[in-house]
C-alpha positions in Angstrom: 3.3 -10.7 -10.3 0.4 -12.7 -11.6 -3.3 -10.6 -11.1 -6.8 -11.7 -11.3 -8.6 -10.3 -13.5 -12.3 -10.3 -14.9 -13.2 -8.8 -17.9 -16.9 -8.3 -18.9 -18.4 -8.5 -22.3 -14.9 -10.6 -23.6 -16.1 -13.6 -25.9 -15.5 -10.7 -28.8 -14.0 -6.9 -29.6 -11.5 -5.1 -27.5 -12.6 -7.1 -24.3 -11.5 -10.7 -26.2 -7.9 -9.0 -27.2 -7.4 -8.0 -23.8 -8.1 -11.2 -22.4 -5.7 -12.8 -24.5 -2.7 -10.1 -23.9 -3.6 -10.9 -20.0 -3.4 -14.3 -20.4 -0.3 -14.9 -22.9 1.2 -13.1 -19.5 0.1 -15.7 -17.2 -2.9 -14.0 -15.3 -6.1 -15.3 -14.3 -8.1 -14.3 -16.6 -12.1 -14.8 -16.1 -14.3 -14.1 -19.3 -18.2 -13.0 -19.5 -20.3 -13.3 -21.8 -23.9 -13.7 -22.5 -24.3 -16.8 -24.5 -22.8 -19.8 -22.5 -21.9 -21.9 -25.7 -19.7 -18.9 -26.9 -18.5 -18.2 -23.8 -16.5 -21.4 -23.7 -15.9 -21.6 -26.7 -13.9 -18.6 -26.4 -12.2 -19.8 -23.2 -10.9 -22.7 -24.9 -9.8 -20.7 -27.6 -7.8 -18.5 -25.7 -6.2 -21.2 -23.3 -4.8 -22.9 -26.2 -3.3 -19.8 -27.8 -1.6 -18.7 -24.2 -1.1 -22.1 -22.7 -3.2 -20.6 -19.8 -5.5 -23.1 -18.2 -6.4 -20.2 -16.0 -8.8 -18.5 -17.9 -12.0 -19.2 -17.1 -15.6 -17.8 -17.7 -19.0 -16.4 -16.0 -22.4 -16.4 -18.3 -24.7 -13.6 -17.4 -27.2 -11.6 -19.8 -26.5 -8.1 -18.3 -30.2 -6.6 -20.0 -31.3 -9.1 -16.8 -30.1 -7.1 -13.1 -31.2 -10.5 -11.8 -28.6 -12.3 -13.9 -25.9 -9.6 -12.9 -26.9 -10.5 -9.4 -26.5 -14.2 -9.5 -23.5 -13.8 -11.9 -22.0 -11.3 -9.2 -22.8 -14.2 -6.6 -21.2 -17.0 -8.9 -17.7 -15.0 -8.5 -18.0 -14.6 -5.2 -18.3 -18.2 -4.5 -15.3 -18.5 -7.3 -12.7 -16.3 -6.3 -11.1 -15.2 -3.1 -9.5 -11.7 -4.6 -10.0 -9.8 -7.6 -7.5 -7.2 -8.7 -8.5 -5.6 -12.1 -12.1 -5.3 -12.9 -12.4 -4.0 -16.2 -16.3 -3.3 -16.8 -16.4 -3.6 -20.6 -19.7 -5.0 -21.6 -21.9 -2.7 -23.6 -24.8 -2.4 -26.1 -25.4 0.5 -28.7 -27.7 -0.5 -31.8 -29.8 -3.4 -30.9 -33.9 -4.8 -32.2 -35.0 -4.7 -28.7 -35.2 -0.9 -26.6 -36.1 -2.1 -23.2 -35.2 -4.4 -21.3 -36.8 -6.8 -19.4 -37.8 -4.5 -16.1 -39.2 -2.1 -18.9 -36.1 0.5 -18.2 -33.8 1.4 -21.5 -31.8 -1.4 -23.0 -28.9 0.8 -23.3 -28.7 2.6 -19.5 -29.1 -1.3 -17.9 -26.5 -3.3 -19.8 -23.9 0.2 -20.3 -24.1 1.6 -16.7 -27.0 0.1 -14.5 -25.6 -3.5 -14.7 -21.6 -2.6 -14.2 -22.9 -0.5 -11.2 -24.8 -3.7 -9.7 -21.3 -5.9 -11.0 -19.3 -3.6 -8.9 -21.0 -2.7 -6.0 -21.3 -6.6 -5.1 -18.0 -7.3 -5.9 -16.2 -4.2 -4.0 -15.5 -6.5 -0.9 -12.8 -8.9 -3.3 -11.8 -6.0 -4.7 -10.5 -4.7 -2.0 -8.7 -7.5 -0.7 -6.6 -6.8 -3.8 -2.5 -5.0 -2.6 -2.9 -2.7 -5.7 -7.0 -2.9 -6.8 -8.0 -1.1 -10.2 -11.2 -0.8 -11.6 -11.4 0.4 -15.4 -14.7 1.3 -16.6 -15.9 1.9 -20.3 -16.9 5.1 -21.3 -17.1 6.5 -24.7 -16.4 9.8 -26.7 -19.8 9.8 -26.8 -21.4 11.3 -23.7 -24.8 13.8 -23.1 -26.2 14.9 -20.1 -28.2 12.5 -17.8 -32.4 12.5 -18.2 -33.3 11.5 -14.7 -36.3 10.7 -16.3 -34.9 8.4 -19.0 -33.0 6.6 -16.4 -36.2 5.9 -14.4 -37.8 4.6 -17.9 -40.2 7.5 -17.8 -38.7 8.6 -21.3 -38.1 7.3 -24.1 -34.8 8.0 -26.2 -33.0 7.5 -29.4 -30.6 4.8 -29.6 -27.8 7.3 -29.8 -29.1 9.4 -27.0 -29.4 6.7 -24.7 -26.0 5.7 -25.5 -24.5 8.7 -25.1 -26.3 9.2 -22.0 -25.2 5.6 -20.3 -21.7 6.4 -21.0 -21.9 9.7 -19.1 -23.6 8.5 -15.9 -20.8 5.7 -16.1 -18.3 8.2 -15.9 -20.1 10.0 -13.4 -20.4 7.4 -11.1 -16.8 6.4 -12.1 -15.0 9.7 -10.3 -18.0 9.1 -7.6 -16.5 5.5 -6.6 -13.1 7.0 -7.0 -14.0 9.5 -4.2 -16.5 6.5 -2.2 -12.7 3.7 -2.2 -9.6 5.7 -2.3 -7.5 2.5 -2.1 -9.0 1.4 -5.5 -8.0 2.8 -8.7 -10.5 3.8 -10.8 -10.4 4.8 -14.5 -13.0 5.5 -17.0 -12.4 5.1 -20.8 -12.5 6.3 -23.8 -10.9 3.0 -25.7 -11.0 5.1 -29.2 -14.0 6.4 -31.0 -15.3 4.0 -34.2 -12.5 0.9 -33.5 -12.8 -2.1 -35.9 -15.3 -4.0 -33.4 -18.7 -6.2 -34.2 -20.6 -3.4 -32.6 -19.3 -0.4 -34.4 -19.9 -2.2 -37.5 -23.3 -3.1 -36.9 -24.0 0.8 -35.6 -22.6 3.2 -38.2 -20.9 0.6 -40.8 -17.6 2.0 -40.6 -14.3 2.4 -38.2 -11.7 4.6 -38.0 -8.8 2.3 -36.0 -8.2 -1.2 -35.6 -9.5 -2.8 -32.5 -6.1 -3.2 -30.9 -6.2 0.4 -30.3 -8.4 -0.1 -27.6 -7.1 -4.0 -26.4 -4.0 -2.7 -26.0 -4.7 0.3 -23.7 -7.4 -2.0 -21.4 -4.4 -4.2 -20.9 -1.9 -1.1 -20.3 -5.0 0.4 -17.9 -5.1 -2.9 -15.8 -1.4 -4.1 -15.0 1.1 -1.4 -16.3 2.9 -0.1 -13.7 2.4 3.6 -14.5 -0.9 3.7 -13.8 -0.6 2.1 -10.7 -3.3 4.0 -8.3 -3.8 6.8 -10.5 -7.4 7.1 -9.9 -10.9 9.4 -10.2 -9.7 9.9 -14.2 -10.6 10.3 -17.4 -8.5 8.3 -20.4 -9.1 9.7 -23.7 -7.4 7.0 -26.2 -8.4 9.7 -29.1 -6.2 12.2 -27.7 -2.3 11.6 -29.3 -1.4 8.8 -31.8 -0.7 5.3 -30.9 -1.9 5.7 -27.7 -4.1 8.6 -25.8 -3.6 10.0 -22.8 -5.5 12.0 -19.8 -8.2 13.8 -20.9 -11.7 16.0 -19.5 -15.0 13.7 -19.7 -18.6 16.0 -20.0 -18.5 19.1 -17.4 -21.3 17.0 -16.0 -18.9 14.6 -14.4 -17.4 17.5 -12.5 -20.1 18.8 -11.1 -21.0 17.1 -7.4 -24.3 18.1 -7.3 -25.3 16.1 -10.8 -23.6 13.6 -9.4 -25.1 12.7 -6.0 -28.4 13.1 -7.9 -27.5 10.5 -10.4 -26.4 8.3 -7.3 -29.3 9.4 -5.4 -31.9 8.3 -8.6 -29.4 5.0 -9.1 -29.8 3.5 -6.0 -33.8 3.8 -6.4 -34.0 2.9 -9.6 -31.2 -0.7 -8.7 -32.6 -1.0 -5.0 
């Protein structure tokens, strides 16, 4: 049975060879990306390998919650049901360190904006028989500076990384608990996969990008994770393919959490 299916931060990495797995299978596929000229020309690309005229595409700088918010709107006014949302769009290394309401670069466009995404589009999510969400965390996760989050202090790249991709987790098993009829998953794709911005951050990888397509298309249609929900994937954990993991104690612990929710909704509201 054909799903729709929106995958942010697609037009390149693990998020692009997704997309195309989806769509070779006949989904609806809908891209985002930040740069509207790359955007289609990635749509185009990908309807012509699949022979999918389904796949279509949103533009929306997610360093702009304004631009989630209108992008978030676009969708709504685009589609009636939406049953995978895989919230793959990320930043790590980049010349600018705040964005554009002064608050980190890295904690907007890695959790702030996928939180905004989500919470708008819950409603068609849930319209969905067998919903999944599948959010993208990362091997890489520290505990949450309240502070930082506000834009009160100011972090290292790596820090602020590492601290996005916790509160994304976090808020991950939160949502779980908040929608028990939707599935939600968060991450790990693979540590250091061949991708643009692995390259650019420590000029190396360890594993091909595939590694992590391959189990965001596994995450969002195969049938045995169907409603498995409130986890953690670790794609480092086996060989070819991960497998259940822990995430940070911090995503365990309900009182860190409701904070971070509690500081979220101030710092998004």
């Amino acid at each position: 049975m054909n799903k729709t299916i929106l995958i942010t931060g697609s037009t390149d990495g693990i998020g692009k060879l997704a997309a195309e797995k989806l769509a070779k299978e006949g989904h609806r596929v809908f891209l985002h990306g930040r740069n509207s000229e790359k955007l289609q020309a990635v749509v185009a690309e990908i309807q012509r390998s699949s022979g999918n005229d389904r796949v279509k595409g949103f533009t929306a700088d997610f360093s702009d919650l304004k631009a989630v918010q209108s992008m978030a709107q676009e969708v709504v006014q685009t589609i009636s049901q939406l049953d995978v949302l895989i919230n793959n769009a990320g930043v790590f290394k980049s010349p600018e360190t705040f964005a554009p309401n002064g608050l980190d670069l890295r904690f907007v466009v890695n959790y702030l904006a996928p939180y905004l995404l989500t919470q708008s589009l819950i409603p068609l999510v849930k319209k969905s028989p067998s919903p999944r969400i599948i959010n993208l965390s990362s091997a890489a996760q520290a505990p949450v500076s309240m502070e930082a989050l506000h834009g009160k202090q100011e972090l290292s790249s790596q820090a602020s990384y590492a601290q996005s991709k916790l509160a994304l987790t976090m808020w991950s098993f939160h949502l779980a608990k908040e929608h028990p009829t939707v599935a939600v998953t968060a991450v790990n794709p693979g540590s250091l996969l061949n991708t643009n911005m692995v390259r650019e951050g420590y000029g190396r990888y360890w594993s091909s990008a595939d590694k992590g397509g391959n189990i965001l298309y596994d995450l969002a249609v195969a049938a045995e994770y169907e409603g498995v929900s409130g986890k953690y994937f670790d794609n480092d954990l086996g060989q070819a393919k991960g497998t259940w993991g822990t995430a940070h104690q911090d995503a365990y612990d309900d009182e860190l959490v409701r904070e971070l929710m509690k500081v979220t909704e101030l710092v998004v509201g």
